[in-house]
Backbone as a chain_set.jsonl record, in Angstrom:
{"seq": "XXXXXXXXXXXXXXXXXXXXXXXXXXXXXXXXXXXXXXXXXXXXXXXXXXXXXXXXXXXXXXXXXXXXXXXXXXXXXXXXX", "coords": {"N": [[0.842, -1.177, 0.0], [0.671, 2.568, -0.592], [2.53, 4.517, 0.941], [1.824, 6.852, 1.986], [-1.136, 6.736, 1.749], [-1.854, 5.909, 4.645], [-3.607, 7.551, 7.846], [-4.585, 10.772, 8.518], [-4.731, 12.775, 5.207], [-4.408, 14.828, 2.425], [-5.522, 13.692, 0.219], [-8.742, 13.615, -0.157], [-10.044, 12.94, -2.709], [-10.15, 11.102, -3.358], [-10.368, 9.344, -1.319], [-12.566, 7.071, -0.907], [-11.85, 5.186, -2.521], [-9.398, 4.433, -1.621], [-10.687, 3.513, 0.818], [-12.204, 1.048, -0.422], [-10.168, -0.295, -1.393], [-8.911, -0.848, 0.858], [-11.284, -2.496, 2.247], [-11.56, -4.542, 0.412], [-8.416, -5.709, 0.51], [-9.147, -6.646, 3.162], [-10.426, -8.616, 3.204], [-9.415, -11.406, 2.771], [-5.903, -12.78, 2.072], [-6.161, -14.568, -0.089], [-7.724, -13.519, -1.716], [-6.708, -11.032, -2.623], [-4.13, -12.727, -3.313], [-5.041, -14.138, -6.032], [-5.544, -11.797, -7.184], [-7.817, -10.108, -7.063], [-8.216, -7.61, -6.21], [-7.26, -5.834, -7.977], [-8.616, -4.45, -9.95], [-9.558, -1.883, -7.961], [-6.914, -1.024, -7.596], [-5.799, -0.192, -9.345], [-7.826, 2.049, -10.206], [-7.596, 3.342, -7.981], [-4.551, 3.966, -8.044], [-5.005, 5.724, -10.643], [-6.016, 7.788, -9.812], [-4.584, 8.936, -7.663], [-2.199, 9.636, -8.987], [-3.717, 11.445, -10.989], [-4.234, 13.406, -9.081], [-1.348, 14.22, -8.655], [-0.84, 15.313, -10.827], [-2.177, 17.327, -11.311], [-1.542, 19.25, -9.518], [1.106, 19.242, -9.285], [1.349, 21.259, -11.886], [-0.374, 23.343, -10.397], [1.818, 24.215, -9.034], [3.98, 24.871, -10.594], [2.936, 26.695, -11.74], [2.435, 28.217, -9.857], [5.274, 28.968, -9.524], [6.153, 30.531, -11.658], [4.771, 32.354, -11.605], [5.927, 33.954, -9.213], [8.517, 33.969, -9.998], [8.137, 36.157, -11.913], [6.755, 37.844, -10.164], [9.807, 38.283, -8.842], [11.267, 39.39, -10.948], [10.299, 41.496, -12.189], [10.786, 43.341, -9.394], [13.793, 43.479, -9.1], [14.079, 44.325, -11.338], [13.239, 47.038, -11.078], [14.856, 47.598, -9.182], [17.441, 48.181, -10.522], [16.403, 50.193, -12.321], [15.976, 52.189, -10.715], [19.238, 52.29, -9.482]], "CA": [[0.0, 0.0, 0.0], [0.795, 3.607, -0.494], [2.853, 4.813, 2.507], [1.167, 8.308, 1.887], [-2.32, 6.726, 2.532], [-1.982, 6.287, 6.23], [-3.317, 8.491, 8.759], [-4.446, 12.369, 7.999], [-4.028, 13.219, 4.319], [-4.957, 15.663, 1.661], [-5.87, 12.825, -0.78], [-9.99, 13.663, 0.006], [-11.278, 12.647, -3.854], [-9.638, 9.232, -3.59], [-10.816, 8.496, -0.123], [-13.362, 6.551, -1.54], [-10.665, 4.353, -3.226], [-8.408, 4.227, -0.732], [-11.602, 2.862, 1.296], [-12.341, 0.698, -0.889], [-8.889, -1.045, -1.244], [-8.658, -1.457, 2.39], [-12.099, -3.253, 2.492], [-10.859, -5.676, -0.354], [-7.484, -6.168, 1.414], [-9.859, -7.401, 4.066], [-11.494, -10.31, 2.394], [-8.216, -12.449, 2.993], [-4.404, -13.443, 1.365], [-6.393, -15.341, -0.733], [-8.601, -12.701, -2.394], [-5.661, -10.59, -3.045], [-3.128, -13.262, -4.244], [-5.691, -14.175, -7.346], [-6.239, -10.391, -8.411], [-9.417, -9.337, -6.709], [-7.984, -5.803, -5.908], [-5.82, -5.293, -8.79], [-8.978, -2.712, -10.669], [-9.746, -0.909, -7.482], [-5.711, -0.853, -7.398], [-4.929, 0.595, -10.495], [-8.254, 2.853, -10.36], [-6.872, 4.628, -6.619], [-3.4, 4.967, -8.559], [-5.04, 6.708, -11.438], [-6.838, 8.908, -8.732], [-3.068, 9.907, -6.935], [-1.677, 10.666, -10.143], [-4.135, 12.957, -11.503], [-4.072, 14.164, -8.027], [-0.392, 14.764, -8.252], [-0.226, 16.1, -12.197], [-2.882, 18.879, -10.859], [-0.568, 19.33, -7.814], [2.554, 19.827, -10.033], [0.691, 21.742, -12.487], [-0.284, 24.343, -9.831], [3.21, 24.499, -8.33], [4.439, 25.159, -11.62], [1.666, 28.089, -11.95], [2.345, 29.394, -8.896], [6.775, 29.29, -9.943], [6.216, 31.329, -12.566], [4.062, 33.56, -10.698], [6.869, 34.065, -8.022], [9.647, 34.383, -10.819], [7.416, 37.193, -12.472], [7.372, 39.044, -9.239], [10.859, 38.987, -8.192], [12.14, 39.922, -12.031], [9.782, 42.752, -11.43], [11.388, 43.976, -8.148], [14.765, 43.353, -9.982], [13.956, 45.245, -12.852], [12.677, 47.954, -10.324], [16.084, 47.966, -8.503], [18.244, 48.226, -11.859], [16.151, 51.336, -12.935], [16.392, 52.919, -9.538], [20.853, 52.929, -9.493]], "C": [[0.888, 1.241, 0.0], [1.24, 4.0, 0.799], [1.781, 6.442, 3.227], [-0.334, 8.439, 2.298], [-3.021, 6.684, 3.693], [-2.3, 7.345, 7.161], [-3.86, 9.445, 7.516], [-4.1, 12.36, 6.514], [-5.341, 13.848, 3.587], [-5.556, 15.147, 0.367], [-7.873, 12.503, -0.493], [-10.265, 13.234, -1.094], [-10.538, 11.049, -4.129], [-9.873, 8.511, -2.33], [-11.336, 7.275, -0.233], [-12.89, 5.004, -1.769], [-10.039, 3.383, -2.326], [-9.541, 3.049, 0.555], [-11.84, 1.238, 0.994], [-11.225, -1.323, -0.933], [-9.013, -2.022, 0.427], [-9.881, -2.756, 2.491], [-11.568, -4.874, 1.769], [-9.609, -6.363, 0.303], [-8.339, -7.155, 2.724], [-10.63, -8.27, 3.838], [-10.785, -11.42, 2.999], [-7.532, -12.078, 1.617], [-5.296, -14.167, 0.017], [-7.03, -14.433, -2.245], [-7.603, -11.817, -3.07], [-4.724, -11.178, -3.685], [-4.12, -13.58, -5.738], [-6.036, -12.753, -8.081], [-7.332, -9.813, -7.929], [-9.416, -8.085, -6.205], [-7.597, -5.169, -6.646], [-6.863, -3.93, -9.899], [-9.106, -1.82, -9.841], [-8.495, -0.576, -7.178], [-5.23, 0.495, -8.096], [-6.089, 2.112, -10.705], [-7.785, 4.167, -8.87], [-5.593, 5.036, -7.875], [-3.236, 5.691, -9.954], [-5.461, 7.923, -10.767], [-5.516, 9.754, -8.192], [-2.542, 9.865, -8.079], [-2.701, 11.891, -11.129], [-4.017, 13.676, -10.294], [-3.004, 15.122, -8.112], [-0.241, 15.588, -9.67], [-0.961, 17.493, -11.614], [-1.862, 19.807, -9.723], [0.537, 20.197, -8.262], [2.057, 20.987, -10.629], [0.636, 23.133, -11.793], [1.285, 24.634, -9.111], [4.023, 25.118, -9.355], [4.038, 26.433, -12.327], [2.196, 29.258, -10.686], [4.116, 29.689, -8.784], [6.498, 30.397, -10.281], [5.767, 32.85, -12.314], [5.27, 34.719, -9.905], [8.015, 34.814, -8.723], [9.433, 35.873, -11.465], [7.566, 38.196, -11.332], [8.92, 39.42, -9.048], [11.915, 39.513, -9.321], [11.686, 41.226, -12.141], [10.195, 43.492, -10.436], [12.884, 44.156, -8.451], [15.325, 44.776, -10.738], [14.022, 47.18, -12.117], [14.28, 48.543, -9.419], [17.011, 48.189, -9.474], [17.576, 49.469, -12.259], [16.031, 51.999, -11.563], [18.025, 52.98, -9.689], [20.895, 52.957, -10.993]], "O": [[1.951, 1.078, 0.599], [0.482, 3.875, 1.761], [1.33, 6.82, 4.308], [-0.871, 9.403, 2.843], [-4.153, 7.091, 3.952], [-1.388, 8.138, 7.393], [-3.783, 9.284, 6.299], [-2.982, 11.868, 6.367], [-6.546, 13.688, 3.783], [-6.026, 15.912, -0.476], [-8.313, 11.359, -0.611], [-11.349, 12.72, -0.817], [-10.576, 10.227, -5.044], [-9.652, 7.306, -2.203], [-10.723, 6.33, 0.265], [-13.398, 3.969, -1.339], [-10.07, 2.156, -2.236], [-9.108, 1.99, 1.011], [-11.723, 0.353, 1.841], [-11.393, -2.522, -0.713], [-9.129, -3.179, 0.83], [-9.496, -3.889, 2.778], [-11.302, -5.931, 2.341], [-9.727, -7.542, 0.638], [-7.979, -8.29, 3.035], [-11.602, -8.543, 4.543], [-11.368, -12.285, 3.653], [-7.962, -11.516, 0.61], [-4.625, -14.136, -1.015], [-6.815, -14.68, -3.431], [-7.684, -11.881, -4.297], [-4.234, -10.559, -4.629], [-3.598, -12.997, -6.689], [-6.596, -12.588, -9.165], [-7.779, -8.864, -8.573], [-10.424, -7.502, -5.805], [-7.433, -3.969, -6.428], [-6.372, -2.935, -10.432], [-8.908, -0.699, -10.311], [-8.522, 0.328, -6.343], [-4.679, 1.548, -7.776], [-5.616, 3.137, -11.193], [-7.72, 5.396, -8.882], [-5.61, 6.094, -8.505], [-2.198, 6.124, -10.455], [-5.207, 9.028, -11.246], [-5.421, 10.979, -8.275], [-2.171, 11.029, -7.932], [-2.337, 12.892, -11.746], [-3.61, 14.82, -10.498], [-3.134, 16.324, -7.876], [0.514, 16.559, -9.63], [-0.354, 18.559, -11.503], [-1.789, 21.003, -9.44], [0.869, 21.328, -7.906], [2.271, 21.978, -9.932], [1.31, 24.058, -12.248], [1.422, 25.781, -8.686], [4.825, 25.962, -8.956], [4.629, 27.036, -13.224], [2.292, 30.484, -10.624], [4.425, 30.592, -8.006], [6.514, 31.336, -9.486], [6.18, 33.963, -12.642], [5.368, 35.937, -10.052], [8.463, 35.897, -8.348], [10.366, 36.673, -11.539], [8.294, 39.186, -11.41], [9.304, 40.589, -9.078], [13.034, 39.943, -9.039], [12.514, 42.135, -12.196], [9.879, 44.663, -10.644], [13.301, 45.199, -7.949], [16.215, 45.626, -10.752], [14.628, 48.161, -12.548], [14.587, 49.708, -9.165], [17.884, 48.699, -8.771], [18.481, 50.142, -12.752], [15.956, 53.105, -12.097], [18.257, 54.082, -10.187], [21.902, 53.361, -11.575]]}, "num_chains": 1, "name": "protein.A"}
């Protein structure tokens, strides 16, 4: 399992999933070694990767953002001396 799913996390639209999993895990060894988790598997770890492309995505939004200000303040100190 996902070490990241334990406990507290910010992964709210995959709860569901993550729920889900666990219940299946709880069937038995048996239910799990033949495959009986492996779509609600692969559907949680399509859920934490769109999670994380949106994630990046804004981090990458909010760089650029950041870079924009401080070439601005820059720019601002270069036409001041």
């Amino acid at each position: 399992m996902h070490p990241h799913l334990v406990g507290d996390s910010k992964l709210q639209h995959c709860a569901h999933l993550i729920q889900a999993l666990n219940e299946c895990h709880a069937k038995g060894v048996w239910h799990k070694i033949t495959g009986g988790c492996n779509g609600i598997k692969h559907d949680l770890n399509m859920c934490l990767r769109q999670e994380r492309v949106e994630r990046t995505a804004n981090h990458i939004r909010e760089s650029r953002e950041n870079r924009k200000k401080t070439e601005q303040i820059w720019k601002q100190i270069d036409d001041e001396s």
